[in-house]
C-alpha positions as CSV (number, residue, x, y, z in Angstrom):
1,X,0.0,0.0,0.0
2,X,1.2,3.4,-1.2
3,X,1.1,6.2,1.4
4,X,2.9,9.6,1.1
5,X,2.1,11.5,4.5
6,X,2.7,15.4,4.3
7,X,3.9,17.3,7.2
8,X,5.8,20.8,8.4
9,X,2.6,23.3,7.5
10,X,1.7,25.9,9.3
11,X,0.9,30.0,9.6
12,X,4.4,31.8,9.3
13,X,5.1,35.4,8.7
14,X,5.9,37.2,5.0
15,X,9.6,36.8,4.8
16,X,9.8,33.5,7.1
17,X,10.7,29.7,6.1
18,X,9.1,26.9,6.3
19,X,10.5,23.3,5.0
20,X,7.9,20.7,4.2
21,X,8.3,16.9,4.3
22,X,6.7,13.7,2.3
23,X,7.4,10.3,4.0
24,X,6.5,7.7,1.3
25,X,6.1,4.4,2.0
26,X,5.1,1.8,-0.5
27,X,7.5,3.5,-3.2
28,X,10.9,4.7,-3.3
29,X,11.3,8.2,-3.6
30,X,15.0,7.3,-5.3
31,X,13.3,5.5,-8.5
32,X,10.6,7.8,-9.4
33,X,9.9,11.3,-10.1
34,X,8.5,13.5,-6.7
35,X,6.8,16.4,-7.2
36,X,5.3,19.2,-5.0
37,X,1.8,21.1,-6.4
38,X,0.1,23.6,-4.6
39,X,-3.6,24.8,-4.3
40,X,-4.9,28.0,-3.1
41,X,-9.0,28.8,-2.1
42,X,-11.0,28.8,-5.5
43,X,-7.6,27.7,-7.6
44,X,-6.7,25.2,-9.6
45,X,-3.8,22.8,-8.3
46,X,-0.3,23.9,-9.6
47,X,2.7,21.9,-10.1
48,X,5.8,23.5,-7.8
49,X,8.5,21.9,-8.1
50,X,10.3,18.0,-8.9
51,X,12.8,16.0,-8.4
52,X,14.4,13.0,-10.9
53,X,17.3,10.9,-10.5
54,X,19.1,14.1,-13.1
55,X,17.9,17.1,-10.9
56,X,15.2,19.4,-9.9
57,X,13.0,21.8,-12.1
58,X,10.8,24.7,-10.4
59,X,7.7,26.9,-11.2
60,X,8.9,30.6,-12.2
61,X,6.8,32.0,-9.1
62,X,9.3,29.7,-6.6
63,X,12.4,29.6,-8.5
64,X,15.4,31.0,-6.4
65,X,13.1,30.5,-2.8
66,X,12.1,26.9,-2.7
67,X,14.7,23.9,-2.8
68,X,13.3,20.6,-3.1
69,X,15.6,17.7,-2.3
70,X,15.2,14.0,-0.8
71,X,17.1,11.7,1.7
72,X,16.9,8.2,0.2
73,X,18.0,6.5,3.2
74,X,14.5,7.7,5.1
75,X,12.5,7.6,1.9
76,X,11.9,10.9,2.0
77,X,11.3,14.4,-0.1
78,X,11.6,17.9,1.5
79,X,10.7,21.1,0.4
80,X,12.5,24.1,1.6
81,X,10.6,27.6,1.8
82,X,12.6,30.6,1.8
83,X,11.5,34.4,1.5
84,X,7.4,33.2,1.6
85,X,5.1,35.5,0.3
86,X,1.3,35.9,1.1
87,X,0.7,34.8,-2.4
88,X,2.3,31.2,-0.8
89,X,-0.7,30.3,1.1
90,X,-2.0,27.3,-0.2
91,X,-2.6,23.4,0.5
92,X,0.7,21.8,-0.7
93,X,0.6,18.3,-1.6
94,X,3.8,16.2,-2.4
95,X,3.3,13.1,-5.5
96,X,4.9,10.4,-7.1
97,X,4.4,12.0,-10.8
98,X,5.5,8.7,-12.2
99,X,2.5,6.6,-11.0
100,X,0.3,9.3,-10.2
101,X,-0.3,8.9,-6.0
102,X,-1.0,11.8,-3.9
103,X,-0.2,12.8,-0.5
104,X,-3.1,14.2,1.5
105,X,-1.9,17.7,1.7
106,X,-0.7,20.1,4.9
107,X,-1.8,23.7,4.9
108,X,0.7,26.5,5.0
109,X,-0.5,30.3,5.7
110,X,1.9,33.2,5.3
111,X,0.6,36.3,6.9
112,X,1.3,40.0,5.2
């Protein structure tokens, strides 16, 4: 059974960091690619960032702020937040973009 479990969300202040994390178990997060998307109140879900065994690719609003990485020894993806902006908050949900499973999501809140 497939479970990617979200965690690290939470109400920060503009300018603050946050670092998300997505423990999978039932996959490895070495052999397939891990994305994070986002989803803000009355949006549509948007890819953020990714991770493959050749490197890590970013949406042009995170770019520079948000590092994604992943510790293969505790099956796990991270995503760094740096310099967050009001226009952050949203529900962020890691994935396996390979096979197409979804985490269930942790909330993060930046306050102007």
């Amino acid at each position: 059974q497939v479970q990617l479990v979200e965690s690290g969300g939470g109400l920060v202040e503009a300018g603050e960091s946050l670092r998300l994390s997505c423990a999978a178990s039932g996959i490895l997060v070495s052999n397939t690619v891990m994305g994070w998307f986002r989803q803000a109140p009355g949006q549509e879900r948007e890819w953020v960032a990714e991770i493959t065994g050749r490197g890590s690719e970013y949406a042009k609003d995170v770019k520079g702020r948000f590092t994604i990485s992943r510790d293969n020894a505790k099956n796990t993806v991270w995503l760094q937040m740096d310099s967050l902006k009001p226009e952050d908050t949203a529900v962020y949900y890691c994935k396996d973009s390979f096979r197409g499973y979804w985490g269930q999501g942790t909330q993060v809140t930046v306050s102007s």
